[in-house]
C-alpha positions in Angstrom: 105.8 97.1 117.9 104.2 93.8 117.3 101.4 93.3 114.7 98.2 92.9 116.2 96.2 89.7 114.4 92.7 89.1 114.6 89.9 87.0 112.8 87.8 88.2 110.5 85.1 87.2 107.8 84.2 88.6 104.8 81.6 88.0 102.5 81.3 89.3 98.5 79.4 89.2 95.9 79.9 89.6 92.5 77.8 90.6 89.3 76.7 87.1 88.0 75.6 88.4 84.8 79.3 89.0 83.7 80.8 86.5 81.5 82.3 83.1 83.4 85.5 84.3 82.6 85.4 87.9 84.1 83.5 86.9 87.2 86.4 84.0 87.5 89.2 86.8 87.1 87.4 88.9 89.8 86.9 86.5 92.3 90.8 84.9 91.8 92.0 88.6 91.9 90.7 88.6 95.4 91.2 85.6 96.5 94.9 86.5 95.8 94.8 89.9 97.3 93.7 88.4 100.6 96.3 85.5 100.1 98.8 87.9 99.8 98.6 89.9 103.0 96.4 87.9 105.4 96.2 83.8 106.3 93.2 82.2 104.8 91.7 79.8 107.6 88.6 79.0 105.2 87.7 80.0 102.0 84.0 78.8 100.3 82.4 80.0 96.7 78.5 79.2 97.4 78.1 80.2 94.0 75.5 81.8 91.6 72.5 82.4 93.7 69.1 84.4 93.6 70.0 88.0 95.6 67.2 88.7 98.1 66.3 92.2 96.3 67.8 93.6 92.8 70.6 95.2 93.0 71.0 98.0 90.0 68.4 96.0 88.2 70.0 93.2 89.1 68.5 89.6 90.8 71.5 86.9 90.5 75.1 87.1 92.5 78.1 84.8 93.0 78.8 84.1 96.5 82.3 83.9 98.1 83.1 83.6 101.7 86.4 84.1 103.3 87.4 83.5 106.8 90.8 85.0 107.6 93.7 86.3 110.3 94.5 89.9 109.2 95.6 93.6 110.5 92.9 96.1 110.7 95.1 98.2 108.2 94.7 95.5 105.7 90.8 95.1 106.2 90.5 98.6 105.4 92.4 98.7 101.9 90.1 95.1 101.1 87.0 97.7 101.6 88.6 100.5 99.5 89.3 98.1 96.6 85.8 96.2 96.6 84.5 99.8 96.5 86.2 100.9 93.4 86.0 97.6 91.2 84.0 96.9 89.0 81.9 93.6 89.4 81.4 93.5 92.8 77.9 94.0 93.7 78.0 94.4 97.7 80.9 92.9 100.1 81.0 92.9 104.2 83.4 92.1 106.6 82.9 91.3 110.2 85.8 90.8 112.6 84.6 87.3 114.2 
């Protein structure tokens, strides 16, 4: 059966209060895990901005959009994992 491929985007944000160096491994571990099972067509860090409403008592995030081709299986585990680390503040992916 051939794999079915479509385009999706997905958007995280991670806790900016961390230290440079654990928000740095978070976003790379990521960035790798998407790398790994999916083609990157685009990848952008906005960077540390102001969140539109505190998040657990919290008002500044780091910003990374990724635009990719992927299975749906694949999407699915990205969500599982950004809902069990640590860091990552909120995350959504739309399938463009």
């Amino acid at each position: 059966m051939e794999k079915i491929v479509h385009d999706y985007e997905t958007m995280f944000i991670v806790n900016a209060t961390l230290e440079e160096d654990a928000m740095r491994a978070i976003v790379d571990k990521f960035k790798a895990l998407i790398e790994a099972n999916a083609e990157i067509t685009e990848y952008n860090e906005w960077g540390k901005r102001k969140l539109a409403y505190p998040i657990d008592d919290i008002n500044d995030g780091f910003y990374v959009l990724v635009n990719y081709k992927a299975e749906a299986s694949f999407v699915a585990e990205l969500d599982r994992n950004f809902n069990i680390a640590d860091g990552i503040l909120r995350s959504m992916t739309i399938r463009a």
